[in-house]
LOMI-700386 format. One record per atom (N, C-alpha, C, O): z, y, x. Coordinates in steps of 0.02 Angstrom, whole numbers, plus 50000, padded with zeros to 5 digits. Layout:
<pts>
ZYX/...
</pts>
This chain:
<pts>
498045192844136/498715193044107/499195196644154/499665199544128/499155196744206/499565200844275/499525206944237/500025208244204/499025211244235/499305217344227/499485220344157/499535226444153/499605216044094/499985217644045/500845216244060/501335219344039/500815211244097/501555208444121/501775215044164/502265218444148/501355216344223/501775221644244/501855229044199/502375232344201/501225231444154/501465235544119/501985236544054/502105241844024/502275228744040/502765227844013/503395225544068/503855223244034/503525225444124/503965226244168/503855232644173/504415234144151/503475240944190/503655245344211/503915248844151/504255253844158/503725245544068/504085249444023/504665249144015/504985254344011/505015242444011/505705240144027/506175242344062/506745242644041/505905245344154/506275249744172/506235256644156/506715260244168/505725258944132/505755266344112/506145265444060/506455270744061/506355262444015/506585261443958/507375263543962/507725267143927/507495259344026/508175256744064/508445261744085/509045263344078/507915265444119/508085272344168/508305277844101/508735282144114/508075277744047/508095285644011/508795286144010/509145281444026/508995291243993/509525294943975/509955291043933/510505289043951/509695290143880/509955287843797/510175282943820/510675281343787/510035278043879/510155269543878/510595270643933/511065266943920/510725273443986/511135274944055/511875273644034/512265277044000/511965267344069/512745266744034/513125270544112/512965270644171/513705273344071/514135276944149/514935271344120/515185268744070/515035272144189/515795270444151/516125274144114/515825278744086/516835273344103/517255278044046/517665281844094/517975278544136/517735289944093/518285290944135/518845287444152/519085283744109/519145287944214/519845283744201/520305287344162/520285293044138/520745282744161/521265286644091/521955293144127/522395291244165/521905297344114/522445301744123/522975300444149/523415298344112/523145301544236/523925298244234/524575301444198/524685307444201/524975297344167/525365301544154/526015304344212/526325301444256/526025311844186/526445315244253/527235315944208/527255319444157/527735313044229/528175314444185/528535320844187/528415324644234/528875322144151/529055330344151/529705329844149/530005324844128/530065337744181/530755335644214/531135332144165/530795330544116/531775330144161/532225326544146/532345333444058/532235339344047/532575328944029/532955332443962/533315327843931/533145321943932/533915330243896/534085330043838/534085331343762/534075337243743/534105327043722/533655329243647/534045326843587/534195320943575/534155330543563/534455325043491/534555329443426/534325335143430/534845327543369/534765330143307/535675332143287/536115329343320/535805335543251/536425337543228/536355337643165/535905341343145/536735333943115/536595333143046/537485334543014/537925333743057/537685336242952/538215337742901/538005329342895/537425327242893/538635324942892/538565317742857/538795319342789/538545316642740/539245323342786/539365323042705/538805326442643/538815324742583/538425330642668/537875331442631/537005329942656/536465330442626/537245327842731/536465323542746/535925328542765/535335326842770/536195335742775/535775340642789/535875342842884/536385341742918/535425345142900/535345346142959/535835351642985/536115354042936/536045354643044/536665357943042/536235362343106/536135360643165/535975369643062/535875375143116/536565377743166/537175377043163/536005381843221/536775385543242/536945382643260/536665384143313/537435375743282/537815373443321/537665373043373/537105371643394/538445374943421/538165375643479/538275367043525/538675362343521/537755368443560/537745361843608/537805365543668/537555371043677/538335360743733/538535361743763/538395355643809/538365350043785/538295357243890/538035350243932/538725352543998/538945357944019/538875345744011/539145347844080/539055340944103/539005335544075/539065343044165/538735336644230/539035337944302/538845342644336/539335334944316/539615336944402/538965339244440/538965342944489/538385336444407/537885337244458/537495345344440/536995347144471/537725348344404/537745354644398/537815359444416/538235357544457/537775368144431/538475370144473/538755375344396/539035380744406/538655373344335/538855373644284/538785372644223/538395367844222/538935374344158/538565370044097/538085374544080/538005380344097/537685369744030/537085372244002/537135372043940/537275366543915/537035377643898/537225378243819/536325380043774/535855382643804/536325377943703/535895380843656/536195379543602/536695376143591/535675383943550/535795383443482/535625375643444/535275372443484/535725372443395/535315369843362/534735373943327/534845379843317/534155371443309/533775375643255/533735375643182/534275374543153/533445376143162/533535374243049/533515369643040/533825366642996/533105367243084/533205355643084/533805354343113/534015348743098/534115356943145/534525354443184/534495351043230/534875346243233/534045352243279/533625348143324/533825354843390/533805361043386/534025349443455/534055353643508/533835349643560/533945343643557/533425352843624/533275351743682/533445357443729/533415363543723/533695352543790/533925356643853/533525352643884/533525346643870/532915356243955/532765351244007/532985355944075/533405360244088/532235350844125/532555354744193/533055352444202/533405356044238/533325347444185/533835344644202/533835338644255/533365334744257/534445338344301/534415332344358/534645328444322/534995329144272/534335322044359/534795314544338/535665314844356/535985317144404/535885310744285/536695311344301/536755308744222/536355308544175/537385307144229/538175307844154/538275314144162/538495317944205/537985314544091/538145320344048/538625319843996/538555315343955/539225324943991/539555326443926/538955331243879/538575335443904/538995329443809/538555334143780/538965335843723/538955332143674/539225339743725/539935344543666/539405348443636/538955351643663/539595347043550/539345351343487/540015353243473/540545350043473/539835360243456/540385363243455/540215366943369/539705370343372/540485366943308/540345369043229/540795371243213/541225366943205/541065379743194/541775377843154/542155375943191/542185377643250/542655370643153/543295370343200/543165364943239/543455364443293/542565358343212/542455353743255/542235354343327/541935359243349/542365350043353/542135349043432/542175341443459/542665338243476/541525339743457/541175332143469/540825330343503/540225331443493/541045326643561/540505325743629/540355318043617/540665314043582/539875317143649/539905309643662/539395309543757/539015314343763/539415305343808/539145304843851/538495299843852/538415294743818/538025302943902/537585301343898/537295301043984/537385306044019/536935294244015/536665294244050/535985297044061/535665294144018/535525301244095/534985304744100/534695299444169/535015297444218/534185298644156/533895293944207/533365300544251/533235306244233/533215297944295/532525303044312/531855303644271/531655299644229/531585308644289/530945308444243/531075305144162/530655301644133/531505306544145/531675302944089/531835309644033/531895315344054/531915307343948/532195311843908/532885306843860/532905302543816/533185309343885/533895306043845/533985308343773/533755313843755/534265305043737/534135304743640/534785304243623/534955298343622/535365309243606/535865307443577/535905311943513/535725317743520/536055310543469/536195310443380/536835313343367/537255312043410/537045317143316/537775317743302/537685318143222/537225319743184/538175316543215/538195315843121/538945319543137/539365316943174/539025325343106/539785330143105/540055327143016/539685323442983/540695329442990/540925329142948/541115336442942/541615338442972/540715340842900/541235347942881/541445348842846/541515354942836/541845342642777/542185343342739/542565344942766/542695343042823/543065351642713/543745351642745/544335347042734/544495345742677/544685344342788/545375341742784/545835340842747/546305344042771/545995338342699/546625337942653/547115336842685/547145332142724/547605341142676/548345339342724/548735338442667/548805343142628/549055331742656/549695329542626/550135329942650/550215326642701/550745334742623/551405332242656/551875327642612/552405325542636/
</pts>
């Protein structure tokens, strides 16, 4: 009986050893590297709920050594990065409006501010 036992112990490790059965671990997981600092947000018409191309966005930051401007796009969606940590003014500028609101930028971070404009025009009663 010895030597069926060991030829069923040497199949077990050949078995063990093949390829198909070789457990490896799992790579480790990807660190994530964060990417420089940005600002991001959407520009929308509230009175018709449509996205607002073209407008310009405007950044200023003391920590600057001046502002940083883009377009919106057809979504109305804009990003500026490369940017340092700081309070930021972020001025949309449409027409006759002009609407900032401030925003803190952390490091390694992407800051999210929104604007909903009104471009109805003004009724002036006298």
């Amino acid at each position: 009986m010895r030597p069926r036992l060991t030829t069923i112990v040497v199949l077990a490790l050949v078995a063990c050893a093949s390829p198909t059965s070789v457990h490896t671990p799992p790579d480790p997981p990807v660190a994530f590297t964060p990417g420089p600092p940005a600002i991001a947000g959407r520009v929308i018409d509230s009175s018709a709920g449509a996205p607002l191309a073209e407008a310009l966005v405007v950044l200023h930051c003391a920590c600057l050594p001046g502002s940083r401007e883009t377009l919106t796009d057809r979504e109305g969606l804009f990003r500026i990065g490369e940017l340092p940590p700081g309070s930021y003014t972020v001025q949309i500028l449409m027409d006759t409006l002009d609407v900032s609101k401030i925003v803190e930028l952390p490091a390694n971070a992407e800051a999210r501010v929104d604007f909903s404009l009104d471009l109805r025009p003004a009724i002036v009663v006298n």
